[in-house]
N, C-alpha and C positions, 0 to 999 in steps of 0.2 A: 504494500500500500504506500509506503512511504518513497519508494523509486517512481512509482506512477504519479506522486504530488512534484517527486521532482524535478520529472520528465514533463511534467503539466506545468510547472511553473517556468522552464527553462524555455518551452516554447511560448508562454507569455513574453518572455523576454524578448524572444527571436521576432515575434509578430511586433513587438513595439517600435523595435529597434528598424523594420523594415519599413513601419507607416510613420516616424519618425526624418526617417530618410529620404524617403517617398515625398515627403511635404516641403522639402528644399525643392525637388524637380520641377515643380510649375514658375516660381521665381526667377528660374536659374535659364527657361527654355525664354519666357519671355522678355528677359536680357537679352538674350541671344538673337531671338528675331525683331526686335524694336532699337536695338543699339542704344536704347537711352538708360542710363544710370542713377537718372533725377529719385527712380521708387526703392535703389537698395541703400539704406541707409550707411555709412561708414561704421559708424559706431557699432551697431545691430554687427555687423560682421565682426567686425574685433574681439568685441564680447565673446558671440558664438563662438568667435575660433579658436579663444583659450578654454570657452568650456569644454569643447570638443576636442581638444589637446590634455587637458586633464581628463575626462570619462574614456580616452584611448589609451592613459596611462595609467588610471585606475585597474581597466580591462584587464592589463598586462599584467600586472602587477598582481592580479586575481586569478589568472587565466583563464580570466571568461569571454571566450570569442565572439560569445555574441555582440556583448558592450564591445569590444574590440575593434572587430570588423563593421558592424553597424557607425561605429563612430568615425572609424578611421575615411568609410565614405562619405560621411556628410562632411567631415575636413577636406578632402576631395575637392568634393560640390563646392563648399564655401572657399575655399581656394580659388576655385576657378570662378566662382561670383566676384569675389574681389581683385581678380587679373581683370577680368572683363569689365569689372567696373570703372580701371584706370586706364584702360584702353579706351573704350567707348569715351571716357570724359575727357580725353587728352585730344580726342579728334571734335568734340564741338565746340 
């Protein structure tokens, strides 16, 4: 019983970590095809991206891949939001 709570709770993780991730991707597409930077806040990124640098290091540090890898791709995403954001803003 207690494997099945922990296999049940492990995939809570996994589904959070995926709709989590999931919720950077519409932001991120409509940078991409608008070129304009005016809607991602600077701030909002920085923040995120140290939280996202700690809960990738907590991960590790726990070896739980979910947090791990879920995180490690929204560091990704936010990465690449805040490249595109100084690109798109350096050309208007």
């Amino acid at each position: 019983m207690i494997y099945l709570l922990l296999t049940f709770s492990r995939w809570v993780g996994i589904c959070a970590g995926i709709l989590t991730t999931a919720s950077l991707i519409p932001p991120l597409v409509k940078l991409i095809k608008e070129k304009n930077p005016e809607h991602v806040p600077l701030g909002m990124l920085v923040i995120l991206l140290g939280g996202l640098c700690l809960w990738s290091y907590y991960g590790l540090l726990n070896k739980d891949w979910p947090i791990l890898v879920t995180n490690c791709l929204s560091l990704a995403q936010n990465l690449a939001m805040l490249t595109l954001r100084f690109k798109y803003q350096n050309k208007n």
